[in-house]
C-alpha positions in Angstrom: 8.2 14.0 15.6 6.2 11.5 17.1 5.1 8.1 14.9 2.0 8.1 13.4 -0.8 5.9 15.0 -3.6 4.0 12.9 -5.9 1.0 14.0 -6.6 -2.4 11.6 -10.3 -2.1 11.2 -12.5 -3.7 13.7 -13.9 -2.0 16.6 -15.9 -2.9 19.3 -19.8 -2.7 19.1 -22.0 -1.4 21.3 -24.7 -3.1 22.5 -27.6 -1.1 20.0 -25.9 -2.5 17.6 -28.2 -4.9 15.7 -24.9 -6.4 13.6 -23.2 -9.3 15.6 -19.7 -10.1 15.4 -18.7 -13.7 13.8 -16.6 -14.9 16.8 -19.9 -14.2 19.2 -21.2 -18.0 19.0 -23.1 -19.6 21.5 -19.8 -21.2 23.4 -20.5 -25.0 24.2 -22.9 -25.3 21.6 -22.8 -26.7 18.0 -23.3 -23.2 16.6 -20.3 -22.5 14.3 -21.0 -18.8 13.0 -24.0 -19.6 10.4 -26.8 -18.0 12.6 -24.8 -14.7 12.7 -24.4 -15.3 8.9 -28.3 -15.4 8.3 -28.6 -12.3 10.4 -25.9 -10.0 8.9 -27.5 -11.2 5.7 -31.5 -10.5 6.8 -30.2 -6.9 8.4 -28.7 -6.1 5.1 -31.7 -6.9 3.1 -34.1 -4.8 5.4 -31.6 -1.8 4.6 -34.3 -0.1 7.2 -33.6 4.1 8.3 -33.7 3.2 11.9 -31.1 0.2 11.5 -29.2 2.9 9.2 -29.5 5.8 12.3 -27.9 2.8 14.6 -24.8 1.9 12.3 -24.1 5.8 12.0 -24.4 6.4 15.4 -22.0 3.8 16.2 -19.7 4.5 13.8 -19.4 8.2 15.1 -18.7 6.8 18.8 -15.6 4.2 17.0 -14.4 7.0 15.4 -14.1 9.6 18.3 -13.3 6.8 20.9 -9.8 6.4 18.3 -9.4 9.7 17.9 -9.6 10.5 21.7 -7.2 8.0 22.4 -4.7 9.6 19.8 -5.5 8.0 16.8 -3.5 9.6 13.9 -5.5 7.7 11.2 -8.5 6.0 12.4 -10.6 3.2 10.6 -14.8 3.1 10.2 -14.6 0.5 13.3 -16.5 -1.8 10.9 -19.8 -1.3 12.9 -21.9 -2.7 9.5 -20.2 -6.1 9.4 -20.2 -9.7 11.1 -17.2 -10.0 9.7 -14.5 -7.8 7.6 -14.6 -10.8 5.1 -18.7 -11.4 4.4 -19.7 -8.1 4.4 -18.4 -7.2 1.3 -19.0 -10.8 -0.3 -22.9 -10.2 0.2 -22.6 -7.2 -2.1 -21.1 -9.3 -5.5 -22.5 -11.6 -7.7 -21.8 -15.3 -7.6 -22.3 -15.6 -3.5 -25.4 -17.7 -1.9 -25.8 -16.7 1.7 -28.9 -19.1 2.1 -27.6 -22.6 1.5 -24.2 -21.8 3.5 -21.6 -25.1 3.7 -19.5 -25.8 6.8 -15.8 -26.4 6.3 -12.7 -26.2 8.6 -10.6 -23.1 8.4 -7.2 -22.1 9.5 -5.3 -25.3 9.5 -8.2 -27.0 11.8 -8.2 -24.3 14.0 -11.8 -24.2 13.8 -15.1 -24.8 11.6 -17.9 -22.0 10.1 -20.8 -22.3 8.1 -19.9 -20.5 5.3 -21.4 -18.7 2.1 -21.0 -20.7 -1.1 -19.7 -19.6 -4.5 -22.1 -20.9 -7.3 -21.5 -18.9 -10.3 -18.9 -16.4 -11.7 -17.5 -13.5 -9.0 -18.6 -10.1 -10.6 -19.3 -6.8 -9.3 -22.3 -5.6 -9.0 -23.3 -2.0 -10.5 -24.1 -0.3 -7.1 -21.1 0.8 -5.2 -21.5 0.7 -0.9 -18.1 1.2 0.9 -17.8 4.8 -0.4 -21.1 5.4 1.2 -19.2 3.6 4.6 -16.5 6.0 4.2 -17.8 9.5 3.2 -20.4 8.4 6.8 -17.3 7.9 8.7 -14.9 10.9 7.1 -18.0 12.9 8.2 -17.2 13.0 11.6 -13.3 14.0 11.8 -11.1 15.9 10.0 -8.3 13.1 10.7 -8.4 10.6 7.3 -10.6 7.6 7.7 -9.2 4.1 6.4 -11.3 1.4 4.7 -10.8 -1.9 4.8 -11.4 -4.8 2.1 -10.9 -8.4 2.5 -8.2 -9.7 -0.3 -8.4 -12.6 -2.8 -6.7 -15.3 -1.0 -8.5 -14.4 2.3 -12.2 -14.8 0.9 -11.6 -17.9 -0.9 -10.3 -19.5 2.5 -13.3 -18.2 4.4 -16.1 -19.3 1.9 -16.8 -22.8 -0.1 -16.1 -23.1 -3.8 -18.9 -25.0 -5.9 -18.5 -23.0 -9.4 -14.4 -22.6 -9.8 -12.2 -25.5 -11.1 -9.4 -22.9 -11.0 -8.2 -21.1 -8.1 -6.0 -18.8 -9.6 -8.7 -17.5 -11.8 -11.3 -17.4 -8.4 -8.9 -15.0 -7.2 -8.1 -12.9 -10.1 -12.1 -12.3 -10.5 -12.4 -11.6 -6.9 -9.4 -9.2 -7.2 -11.1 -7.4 -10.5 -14.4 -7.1 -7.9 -12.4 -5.7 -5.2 -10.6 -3.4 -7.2 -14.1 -2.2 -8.7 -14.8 -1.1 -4.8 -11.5 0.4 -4.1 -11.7 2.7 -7.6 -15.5 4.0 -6.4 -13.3 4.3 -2.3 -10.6 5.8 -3.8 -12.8 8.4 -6.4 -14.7 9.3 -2.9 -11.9 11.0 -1.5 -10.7 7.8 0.8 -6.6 8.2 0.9 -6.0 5.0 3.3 -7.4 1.8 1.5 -6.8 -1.4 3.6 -6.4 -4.9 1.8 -6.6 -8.0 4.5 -5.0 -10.7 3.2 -3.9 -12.4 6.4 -4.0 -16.3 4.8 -0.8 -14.5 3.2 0.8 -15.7 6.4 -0.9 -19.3 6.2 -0.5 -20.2 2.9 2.9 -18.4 1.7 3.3 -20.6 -1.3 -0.1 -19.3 -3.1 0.2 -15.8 -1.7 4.4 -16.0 -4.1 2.5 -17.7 -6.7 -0.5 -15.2 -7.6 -1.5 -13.4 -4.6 0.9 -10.4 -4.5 0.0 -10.5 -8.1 -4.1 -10.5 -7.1 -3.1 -7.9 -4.5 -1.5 -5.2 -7.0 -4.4 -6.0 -9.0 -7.3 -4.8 -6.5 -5.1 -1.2 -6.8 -5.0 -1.3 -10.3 -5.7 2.5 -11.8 -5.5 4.2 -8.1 -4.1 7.4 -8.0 -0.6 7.5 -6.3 -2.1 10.2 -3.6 -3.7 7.4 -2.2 -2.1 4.9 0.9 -2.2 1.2 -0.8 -1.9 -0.2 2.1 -2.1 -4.4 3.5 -2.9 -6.1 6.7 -1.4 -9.8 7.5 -1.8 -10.9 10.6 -1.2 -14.5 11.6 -4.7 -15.5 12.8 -6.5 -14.9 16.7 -9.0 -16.9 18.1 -12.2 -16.4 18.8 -12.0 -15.6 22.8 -9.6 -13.5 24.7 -6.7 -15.2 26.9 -6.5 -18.5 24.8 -2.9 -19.1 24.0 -3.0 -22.4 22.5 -4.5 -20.8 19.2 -2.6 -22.7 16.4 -1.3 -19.3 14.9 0.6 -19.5 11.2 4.2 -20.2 10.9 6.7 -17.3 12.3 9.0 -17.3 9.0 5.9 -16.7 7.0 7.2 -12.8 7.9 10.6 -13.1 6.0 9.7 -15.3 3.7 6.7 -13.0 2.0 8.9 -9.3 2.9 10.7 -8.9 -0.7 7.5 -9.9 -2.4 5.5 -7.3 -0.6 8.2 -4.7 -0.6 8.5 -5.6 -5.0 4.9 -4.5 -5.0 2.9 -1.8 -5.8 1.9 -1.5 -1.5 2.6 1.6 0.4 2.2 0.2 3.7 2.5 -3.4 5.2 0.7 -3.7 8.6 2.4 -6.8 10.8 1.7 -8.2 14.4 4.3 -8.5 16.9 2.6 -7.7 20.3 0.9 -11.1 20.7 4.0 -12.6 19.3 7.4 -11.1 19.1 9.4 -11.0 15.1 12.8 -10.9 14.9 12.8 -7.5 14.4 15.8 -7.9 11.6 12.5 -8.8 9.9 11.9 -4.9 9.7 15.2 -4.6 7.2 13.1 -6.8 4.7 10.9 -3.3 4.0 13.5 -0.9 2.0 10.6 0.7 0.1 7.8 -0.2 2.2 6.0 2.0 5.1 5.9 -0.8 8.6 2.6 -0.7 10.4 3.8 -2.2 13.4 1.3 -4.4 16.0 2.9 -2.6 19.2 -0.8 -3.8 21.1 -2.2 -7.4 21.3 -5.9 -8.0 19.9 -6.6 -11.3 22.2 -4.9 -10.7 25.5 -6.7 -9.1 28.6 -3.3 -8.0 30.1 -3.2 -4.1 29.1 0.7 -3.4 28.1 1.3 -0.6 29.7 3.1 2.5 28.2 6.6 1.7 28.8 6.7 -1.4 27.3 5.6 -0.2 24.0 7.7 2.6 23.9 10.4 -0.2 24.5 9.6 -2.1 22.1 8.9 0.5 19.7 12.2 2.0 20.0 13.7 -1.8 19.6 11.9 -1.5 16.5 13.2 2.1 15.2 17.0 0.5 15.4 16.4 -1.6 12.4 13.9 1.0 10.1 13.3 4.9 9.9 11.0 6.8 11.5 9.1 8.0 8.7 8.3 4.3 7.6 7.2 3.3 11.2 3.6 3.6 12.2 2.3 2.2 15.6 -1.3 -0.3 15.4 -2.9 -2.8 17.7 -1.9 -6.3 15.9 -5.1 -6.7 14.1 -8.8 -5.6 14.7 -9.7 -4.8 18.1 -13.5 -6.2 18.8 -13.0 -9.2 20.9 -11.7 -6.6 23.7 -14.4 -4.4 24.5 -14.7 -0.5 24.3 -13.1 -0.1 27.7 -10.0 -2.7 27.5 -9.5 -1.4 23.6 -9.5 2.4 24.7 -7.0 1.5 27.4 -4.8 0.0 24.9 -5.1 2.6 22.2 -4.3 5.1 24.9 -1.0 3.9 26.1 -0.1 2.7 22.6 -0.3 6.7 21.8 1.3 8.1 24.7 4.1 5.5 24.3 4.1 6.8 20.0 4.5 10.2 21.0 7.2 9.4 23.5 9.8 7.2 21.5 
């Protein structure tokens, strides 16, 4: 039996897409992410048929570029969005996209204009990622995963000017996300991603009410239905730079019995760009592995028998049937060509271990 295969979310856009990525800034310039912000934001409000035709379009092309490169479980590519974080945080109440505030994110890594919370976090009535997914389910008969940015995640990528309270900032962003995942869930969707990688940077709030906030964006989905979680430990904005300040490496073991406790399925981790001690893998007694067996920021293509390597390095310390093989985290920075190449021998190397 070979392992099952399944990407993070992101995919590469193609050039007729009118949605930028967040990470393509004008290098050397001042520019720290707020002029794609405005546009995501203006293309959302135009909600135009042609711009509709051009998301679709793309979306088909990510999904059968995946699924020709083996893809077992493939994701919407994320085609609609700057980013997997401010996509959905246009569609709530309580966010203002036109007076956006720069802070500095990721320990210093780097600085964004970002959207600003001003009043209460609240649903609002219309649901739009079931729309994204029945779109994308349309054109396989593979299941389609979702993705939706968690708690802890959103409040580190957006300014607070409403809560006094962070706990209860997450808990109604949780009770807004969960809203989304019950209209993904009620649409047939049977792979529901939550990215919480500031799990991985901030371990102490993720122990103190983020696993909590995370069970609680699941709360009232049917067991038939993959709750699944991505943490990653942060990528720059730029292939090949390897002095990125990425989050500590015993964030890993010192989150695994918290996550395993919870009510997740399936815990997707990166190792490619930077090996775990793969005793790490022992944590997870209840928990399905989704293992990063392909890095996200690295030109240099692994090729297929180092991941089968790896992979079966991996296999030694968890079963088979809780092993599932991923790039490390979304794959847009690469390109269509370099990501296909990876996907490819990633698959070749799952069916061969």
């Amino acid at each position: 039996m070979a392992l099952q295969t399944t990407c993070i979310g992101a995919y590469p856009k193609p050039d007729y897409v009118p949605m930028r990525d967040w990470f393509q800034v004008k290098k050397g310039l001042t520019d720290t992410g707020g002029e794609v912000t405005r546009r995501a934001t203006e293309l959302q409000n135009e909600d135009s048929e042609k711009t509709e035709a051009l998301y679709v379009r793309a979306t088909k092309q990510a999904i059968e570029d995946q699924v020709s490169s083996g893809i077992t479980i493939p994701t919407d590519g994320e085609q609609r969005r700057e980013n997997y974080i401010h996509y959905h945080c246009r569609h709530l109440n309580g966010f203002d996209f036109k007076d956006l505030t720069t802070r500095v994110l990721r320990d210093g890594a780097y600085s964004a204009e970002l959207p600003t919370i001003r009043s209460k976090i609240t649903a609002k009535d219309h649901h739009f990622l079931d729309h994204d997914y029945k779109i994308a389910q349309s054109f396989t008969d593979l299941p389609v995963k979702i993705t939706v940015p968690g708690p802890t995640t959103v409040m580190d990528t957006c300014a607070n000017e409403f809560y006094d309270d962070e706990r209860q900032l997450a808990f109604d962003l949780a009770d807004a996300m969960n809203h989304e995942i019950r209209a993904l869930a009620a649409a047939g969707c049977k792979y529901i991603q939550v990215d919480e990688p500031l799990f991985a940077r901030n371990v102490e709030r993720a122990l103190d009410y983020g696993v909590e906030c995370l069970d609680r964006c699941f709360d009232g989905i049917d067991e038939s239905v993959n709750r699944v979680m991505h943490m990653c430990c942060g990528y720059p904005g730029h292939l090949d730079d390897h002095e990125y300040h990425k989050a500590d490496r015993s964030s890993y073991f010192r989150l695994a019995r918290a996550i395993d406790n919870s009510s997740i399925n399936q815990v997707s981790l990166e190792d490619a760009h930077r090996h775990n001690d793969l005793s790490l893998l022992e944590k997870f007694q209840n928990t399905t592995v989704i293992f990063g067996a392909v890095a996200i920021a690295q030109s240099k293509v692994e090729t297929v028998e180092e991941i089968t390597t790896r992979l079966a390095d991996a296999l030694k310390h968890i079963d088979k049937t809780r092993l599932i093989a991923a790039p490390d985290c979304g794959l847009a920075m690469l390109g269509r060509e370099l990501a296909m190449e990876k996907l490819s021998n990633m698959c070749e190397a799952a069916n061969q271990v």
